[in-house]
One Martini backbone bead per residue (centre of mass of N, CA, C, O) as a GRO file, in nm:
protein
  227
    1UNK     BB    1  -0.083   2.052   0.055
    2UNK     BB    2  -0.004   1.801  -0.158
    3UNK     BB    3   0.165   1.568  -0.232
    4UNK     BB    4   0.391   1.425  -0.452
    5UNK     BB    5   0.377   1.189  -0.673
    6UNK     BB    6   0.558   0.886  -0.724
    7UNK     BB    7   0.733   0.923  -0.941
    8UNK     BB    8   0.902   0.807  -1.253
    9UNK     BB    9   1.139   0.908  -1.450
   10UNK     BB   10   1.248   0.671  -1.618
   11UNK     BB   11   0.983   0.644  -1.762
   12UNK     BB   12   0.934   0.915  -1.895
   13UNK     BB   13   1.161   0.854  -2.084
   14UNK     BB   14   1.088   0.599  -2.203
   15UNK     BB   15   0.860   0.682  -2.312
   16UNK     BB   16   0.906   0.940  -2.481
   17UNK     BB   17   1.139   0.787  -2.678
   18UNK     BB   18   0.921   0.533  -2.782
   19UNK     BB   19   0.752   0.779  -2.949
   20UNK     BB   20   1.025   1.020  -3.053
   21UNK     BB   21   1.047   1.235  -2.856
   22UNK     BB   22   1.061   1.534  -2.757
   23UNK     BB   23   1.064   1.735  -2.494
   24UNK     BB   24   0.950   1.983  -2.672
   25UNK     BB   25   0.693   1.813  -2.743
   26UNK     BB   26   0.590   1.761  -2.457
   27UNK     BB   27   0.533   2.083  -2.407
   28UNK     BB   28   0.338   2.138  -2.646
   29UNK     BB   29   0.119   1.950  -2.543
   30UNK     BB   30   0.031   2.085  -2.259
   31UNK     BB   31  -0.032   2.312  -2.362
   32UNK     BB   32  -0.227   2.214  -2.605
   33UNK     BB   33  -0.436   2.045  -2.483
   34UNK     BB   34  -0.433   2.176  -2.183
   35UNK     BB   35  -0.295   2.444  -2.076
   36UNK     BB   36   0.055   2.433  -2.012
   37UNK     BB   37   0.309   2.588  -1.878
   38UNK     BB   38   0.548   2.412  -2.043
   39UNK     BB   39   0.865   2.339  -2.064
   40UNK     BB   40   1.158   2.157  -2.172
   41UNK     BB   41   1.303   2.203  -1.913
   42UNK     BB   42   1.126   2.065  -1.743
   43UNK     BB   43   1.063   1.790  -1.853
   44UNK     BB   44   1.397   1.747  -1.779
   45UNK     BB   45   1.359   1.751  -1.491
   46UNK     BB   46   1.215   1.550  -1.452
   47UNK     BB   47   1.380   1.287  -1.588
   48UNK     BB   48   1.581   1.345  -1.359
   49UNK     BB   49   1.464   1.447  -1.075
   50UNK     BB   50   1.475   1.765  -1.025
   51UNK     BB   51   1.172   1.738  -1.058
   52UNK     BB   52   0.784   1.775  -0.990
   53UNK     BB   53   0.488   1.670  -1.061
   54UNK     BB   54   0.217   1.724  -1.021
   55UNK     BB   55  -0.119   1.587  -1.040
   56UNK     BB   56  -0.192   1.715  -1.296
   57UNK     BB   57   0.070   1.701  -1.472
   58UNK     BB   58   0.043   1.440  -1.493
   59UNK     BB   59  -0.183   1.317  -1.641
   60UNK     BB   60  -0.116   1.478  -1.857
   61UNK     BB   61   0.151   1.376  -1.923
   62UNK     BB   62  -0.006   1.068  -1.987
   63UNK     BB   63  -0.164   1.190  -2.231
   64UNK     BB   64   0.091   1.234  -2.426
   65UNK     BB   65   0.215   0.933  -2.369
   66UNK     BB   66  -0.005   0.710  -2.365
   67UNK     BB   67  -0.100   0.629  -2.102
   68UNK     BB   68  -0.079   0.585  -1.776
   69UNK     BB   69  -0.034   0.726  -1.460
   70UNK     BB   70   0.086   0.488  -1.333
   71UNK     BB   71   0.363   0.442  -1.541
   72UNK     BB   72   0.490   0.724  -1.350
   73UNK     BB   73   0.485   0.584  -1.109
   74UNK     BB   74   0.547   0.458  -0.817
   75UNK     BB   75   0.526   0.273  -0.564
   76UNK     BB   76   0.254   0.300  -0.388
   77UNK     BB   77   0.126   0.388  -0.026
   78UNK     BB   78  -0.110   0.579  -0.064
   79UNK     BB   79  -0.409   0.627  -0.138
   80UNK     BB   80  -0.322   0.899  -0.359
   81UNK     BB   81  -0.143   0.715  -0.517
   82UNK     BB   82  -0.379   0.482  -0.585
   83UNK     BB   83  -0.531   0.648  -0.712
   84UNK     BB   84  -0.409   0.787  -0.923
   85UNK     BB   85  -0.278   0.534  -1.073
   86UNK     BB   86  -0.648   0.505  -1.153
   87UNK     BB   87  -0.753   0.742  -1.239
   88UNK     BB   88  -0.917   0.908  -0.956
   89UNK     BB   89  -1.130   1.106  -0.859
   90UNK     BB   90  -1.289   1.199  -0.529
   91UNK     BB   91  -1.564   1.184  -0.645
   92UNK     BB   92  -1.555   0.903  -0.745
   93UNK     BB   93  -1.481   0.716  -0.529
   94UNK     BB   94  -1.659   0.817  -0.327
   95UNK     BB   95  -1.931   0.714  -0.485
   96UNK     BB   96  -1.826   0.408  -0.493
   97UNK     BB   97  -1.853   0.407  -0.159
   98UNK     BB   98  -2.049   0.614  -0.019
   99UNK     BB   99  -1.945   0.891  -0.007
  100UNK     BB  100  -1.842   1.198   0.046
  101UNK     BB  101  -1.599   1.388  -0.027
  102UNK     BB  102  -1.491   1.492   0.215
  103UNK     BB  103  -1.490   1.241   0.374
  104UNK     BB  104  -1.252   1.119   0.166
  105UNK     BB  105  -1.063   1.360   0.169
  106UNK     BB  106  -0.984   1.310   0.470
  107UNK     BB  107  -0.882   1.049   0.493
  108UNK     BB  108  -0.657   1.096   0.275
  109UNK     BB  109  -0.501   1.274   0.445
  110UNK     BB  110  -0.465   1.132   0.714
  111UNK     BB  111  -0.451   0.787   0.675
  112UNK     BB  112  -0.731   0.690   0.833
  113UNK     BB  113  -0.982   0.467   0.835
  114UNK     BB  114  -1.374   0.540   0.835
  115UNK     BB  115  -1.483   0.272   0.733
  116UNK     BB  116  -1.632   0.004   0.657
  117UNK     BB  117  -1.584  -0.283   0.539
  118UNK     BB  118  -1.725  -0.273   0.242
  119UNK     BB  119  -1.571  -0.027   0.183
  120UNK     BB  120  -1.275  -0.172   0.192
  121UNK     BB  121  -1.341  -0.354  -0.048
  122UNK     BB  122  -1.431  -0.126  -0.256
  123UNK     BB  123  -1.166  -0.022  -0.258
  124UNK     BB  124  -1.031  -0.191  -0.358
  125UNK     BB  125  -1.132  -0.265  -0.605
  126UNK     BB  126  -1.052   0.042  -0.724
  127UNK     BB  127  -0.752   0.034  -0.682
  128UNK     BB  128  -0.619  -0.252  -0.687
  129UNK     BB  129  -0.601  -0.365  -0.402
  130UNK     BB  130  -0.441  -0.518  -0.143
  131UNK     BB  131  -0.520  -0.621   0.202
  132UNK     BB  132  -0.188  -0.493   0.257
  133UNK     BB  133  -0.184  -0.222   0.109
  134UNK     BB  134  -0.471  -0.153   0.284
  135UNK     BB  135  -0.282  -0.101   0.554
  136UNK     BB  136  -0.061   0.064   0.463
  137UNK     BB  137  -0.228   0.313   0.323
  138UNK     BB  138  -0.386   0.333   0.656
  139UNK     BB  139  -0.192   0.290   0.921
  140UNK     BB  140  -0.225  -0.043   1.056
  141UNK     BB  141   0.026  -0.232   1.074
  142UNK     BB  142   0.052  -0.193   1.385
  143UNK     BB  143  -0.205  -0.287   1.494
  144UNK     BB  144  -0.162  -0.603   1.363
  145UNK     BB  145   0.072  -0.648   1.536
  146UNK     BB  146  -0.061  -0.631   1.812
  147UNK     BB  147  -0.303  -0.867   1.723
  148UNK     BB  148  -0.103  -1.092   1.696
  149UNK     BB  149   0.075  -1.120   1.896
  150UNK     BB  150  -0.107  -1.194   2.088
  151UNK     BB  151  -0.263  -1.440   1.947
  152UNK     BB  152   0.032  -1.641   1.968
  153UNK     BB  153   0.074  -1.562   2.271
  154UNK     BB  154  -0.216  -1.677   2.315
  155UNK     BB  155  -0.557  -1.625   2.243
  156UNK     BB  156  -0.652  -1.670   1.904
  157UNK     BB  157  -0.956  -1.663   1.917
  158UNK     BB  158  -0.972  -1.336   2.061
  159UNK     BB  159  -0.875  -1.212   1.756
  160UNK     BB  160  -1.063  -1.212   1.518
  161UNK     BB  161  -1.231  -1.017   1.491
  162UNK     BB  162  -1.044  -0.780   1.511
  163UNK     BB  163  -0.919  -0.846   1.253
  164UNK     BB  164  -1.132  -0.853   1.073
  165UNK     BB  165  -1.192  -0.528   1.109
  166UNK     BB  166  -0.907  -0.452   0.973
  167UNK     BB  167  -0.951  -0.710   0.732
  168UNK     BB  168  -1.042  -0.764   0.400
  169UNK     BB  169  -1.111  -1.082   0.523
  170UNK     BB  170  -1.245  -1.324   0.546
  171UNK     BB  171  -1.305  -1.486   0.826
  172UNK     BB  172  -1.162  -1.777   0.763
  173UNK     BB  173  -0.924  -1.677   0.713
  174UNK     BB  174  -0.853  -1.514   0.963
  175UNK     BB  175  -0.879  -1.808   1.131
  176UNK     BB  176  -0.682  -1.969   1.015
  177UNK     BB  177  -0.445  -1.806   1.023
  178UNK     BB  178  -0.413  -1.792   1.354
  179UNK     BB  179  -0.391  -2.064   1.402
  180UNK     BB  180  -0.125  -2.102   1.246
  181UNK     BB  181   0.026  -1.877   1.391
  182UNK     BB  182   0.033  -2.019   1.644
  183UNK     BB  183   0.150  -2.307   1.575
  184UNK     BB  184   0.416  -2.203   1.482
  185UNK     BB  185   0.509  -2.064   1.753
  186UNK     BB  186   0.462  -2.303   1.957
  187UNK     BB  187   0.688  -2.478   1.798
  188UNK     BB  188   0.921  -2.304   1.832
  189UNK     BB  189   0.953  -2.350   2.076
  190UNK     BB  190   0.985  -2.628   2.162
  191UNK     BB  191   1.201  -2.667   1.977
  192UNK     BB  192   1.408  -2.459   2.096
  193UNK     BB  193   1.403  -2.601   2.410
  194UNK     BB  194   1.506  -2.883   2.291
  195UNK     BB  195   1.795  -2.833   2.115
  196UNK     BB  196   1.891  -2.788   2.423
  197UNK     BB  197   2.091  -2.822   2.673
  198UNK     BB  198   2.065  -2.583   2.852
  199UNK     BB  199   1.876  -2.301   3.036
  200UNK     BB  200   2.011  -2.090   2.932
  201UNK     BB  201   2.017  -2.168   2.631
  202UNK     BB  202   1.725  -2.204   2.587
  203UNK     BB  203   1.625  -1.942   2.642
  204UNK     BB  204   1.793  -1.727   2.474
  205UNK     BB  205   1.678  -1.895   2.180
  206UNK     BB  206   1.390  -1.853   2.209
  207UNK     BB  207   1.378  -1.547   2.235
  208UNK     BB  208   1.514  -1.507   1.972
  209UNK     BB  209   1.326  -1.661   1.799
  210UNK     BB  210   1.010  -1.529   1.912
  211UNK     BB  211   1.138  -1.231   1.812
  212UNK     BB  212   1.188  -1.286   1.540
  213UNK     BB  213   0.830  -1.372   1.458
  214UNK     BB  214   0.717  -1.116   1.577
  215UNK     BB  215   0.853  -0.865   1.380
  216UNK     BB  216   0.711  -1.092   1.116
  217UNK     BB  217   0.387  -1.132   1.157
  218UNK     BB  218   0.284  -0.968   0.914
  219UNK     BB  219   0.446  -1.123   0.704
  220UNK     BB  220   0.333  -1.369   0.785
  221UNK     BB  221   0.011  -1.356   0.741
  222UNK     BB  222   0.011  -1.287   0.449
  223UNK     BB  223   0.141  -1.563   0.355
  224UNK     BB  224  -0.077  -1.753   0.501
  225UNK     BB  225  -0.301  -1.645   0.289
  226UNK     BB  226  -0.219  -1.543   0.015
  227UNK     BB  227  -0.092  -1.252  -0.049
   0.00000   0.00000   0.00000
């Protein structure tokens, strides 16, 4: 079983009464349409949140409401999140990657990507993913954690490559960003190491700023290349 997609009830309410509809009218197209047996009490259970629509329920869904399918999902977070929000089925995704569907189909349910950089660079481009999206929905957000805390306590030179091979992004751009997130947590112990007066008072509060800047390296990464 697949997981059910991120609805947005109050989207659905909101679009079918921008168009004049009752439940009842709405129960009725995915019926005429689509041939689903949907009733009008499904239709407010959804809009309450008390009930969710499948994959194929929404897309119908989408389709009586002159919508997209995206307008009806709350913010993606997974894959097939990411594919449903841009009405892409896994066979159509899978033809864009070079990849057959069965192996798109493995990725997708895992969450964990097993593609090379191109296919990487074409997922985002297909699902209109940015590169910190593509890194959350494919479960990596923690490995380029630890490839940063390396990075910006040691040398940053040494991590250039494996960051590059995990994130969709230039090669210079995440050369540049990890110079500057050395440089930026090297200064910050220095600085706060200078404003104490104490050598016990210096170490606890380096020890706090460089856990704090540590903690957030990962938004500070995005932030710094201006994702």
């Amino acid at each position: 079983m697949h997981p059910t997609p991120p609805f947005n009830a109050p989207a659905a309410r909101r679009l079918r009464e921008a168009l004049g509809m009752a439940p009842g009218h709405v129960a009725y197209g995915l019926g005429a349409q689509y041939g689903m047996r949907v009733t009008a009490e499904t239709v407010m259970a959804w809009e309450r949140g008390t009930a969710l629509p499948g994959e194929r329920e929404l897309m119908a869904l989408a389709g009586v409401l002159w919508c997209a399918p995206g307008d009806l999902l709350a913010a993606a977070s997974t894959l097939r999140e990411h594919r449903v929000a841009r009405d892409l089925t896994v066979d159509d995704l899978a033809r864009t990657l070079g990849m057959t569907a069965s192996a798109y189909q493995r990725i997708e349910e895992s969450g964990r990507w097993r593609g090379n950089e191109r296919q990487a660079v074409a997922l985002c481009d297909a699902l209109d993913m940015s590169a910190a999206q593509f890194l959350t929905a494919t479960g990596r957000n923690e490995e380029l954690a630890g490839l940063l805390t390396r990075a910006v306590t040691t040398r940053w030179q040494a991590y250039v490559r494996p960051v590059d091979k995990l994130v969709p992004l230039e090669r210079i751009l995440v050369q540049n960003v990890l110079e500057q997130l050395h440089v930026d947590y090297q200064a910050l112990m220095v600085s706060t190491l200078s404003w104490n007066t104490t050598g016990r008072d210096r170490a606890g509060t380096a020890g706090d700023e460089g856990r704090e800047f540590l903690d957030q390296v990962v938004e500070e990464f995005w932030r710094t290349a201006g994702i």
